[in-house]
C-alpha positions in Angstrom: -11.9 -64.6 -43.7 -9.8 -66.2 -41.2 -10.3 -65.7 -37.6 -7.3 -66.2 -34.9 -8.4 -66.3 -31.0 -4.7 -65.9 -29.0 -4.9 -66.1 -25.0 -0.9 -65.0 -23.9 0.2 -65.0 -19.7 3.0 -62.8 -19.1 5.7 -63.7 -16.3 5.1 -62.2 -12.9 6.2 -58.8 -12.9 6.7 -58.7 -16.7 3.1 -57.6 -17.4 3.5 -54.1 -18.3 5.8 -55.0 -20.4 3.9 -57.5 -22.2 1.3 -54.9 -22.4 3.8 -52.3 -23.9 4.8 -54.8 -26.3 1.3 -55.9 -27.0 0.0 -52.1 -27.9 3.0 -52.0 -30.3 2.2 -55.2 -32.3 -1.6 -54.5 -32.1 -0.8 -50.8 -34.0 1.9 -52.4 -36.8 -0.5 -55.2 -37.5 -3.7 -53.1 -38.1 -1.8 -51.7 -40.6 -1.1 -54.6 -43.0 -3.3 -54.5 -46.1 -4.5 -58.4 -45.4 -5.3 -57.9 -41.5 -9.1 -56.5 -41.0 -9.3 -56.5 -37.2 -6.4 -56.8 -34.3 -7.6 -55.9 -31.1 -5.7 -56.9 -28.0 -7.7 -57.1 -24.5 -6.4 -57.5 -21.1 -8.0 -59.8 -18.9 -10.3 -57.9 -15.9 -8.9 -59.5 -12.6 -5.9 -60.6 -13.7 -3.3 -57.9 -15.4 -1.0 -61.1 -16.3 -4.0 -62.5 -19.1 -4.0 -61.1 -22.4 -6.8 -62.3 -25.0 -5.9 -61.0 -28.9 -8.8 -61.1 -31.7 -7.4 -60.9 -35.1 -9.5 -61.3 -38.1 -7.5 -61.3 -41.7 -8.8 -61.4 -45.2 -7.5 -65.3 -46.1 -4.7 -67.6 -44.9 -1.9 -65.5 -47.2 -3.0 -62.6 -45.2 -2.2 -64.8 -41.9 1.4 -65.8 -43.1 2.3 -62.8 -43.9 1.2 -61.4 -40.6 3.3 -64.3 -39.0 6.2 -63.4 -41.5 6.5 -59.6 -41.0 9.3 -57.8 -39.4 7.2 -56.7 -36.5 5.1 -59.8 -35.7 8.9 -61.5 -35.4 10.3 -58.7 -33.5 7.7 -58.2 -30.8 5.5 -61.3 -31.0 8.6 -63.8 -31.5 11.5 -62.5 -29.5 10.0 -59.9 -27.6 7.8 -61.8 -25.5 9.9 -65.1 -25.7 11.1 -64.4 -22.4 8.7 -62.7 -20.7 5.3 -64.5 -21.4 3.5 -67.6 -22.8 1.3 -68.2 -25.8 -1.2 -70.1 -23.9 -3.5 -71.0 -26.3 -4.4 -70.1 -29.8 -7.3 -71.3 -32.2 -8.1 -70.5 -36.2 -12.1 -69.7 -36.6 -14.2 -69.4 -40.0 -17.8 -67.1 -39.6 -20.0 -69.6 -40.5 -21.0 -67.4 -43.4 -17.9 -68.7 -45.1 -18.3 -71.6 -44.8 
């Protein structure tokens, strides 16, 4: 399993729209037969922070995530403009390690 931990900032003023965008990727990517969790959060105090949780079944299930017409339509150019991939990290559960 391969786990992705994704913090994201939207633009001021652009944060519903990150979140729109958000709640459309999180529903196309839970349905792609590799991905096994996608959950997106919003950060309490501060409606700009988003944190995304996504666990997938191995790295091919990853890439194709990353390859698919919606991660490329929303994720790529539909928050190019309008937010900032602040940080993002790949996790293994120590079970498989």
């Amino acid at each position: 399993m391969v786990v992705l931990a994704v913090t994201w900032v939207a633009k001021p003023g652009h944060e519903d729209k990150v979140a729109d965008i958000f709640s459309r990727l999180q529903a196309a990517s839970r349905q792609e037969p590799g991905c096994l969790m996608y959950i997106v959060h919003r950060h309490k105090t501060d409606p700009r922070r988003f944190f995304i949780y996504e666990q997938y079944r191995d790295d091919a299930a990853l890439a194709a995530h990353r390859a698919s017409p919606h991660f490329q339509e929303h994720a790529v150019k539909g928050l190019k403009d309008i937010g900032e991939r602040k940080e993002g990290e790949l996790y293994s559960p120590l079970a498989d390690e």
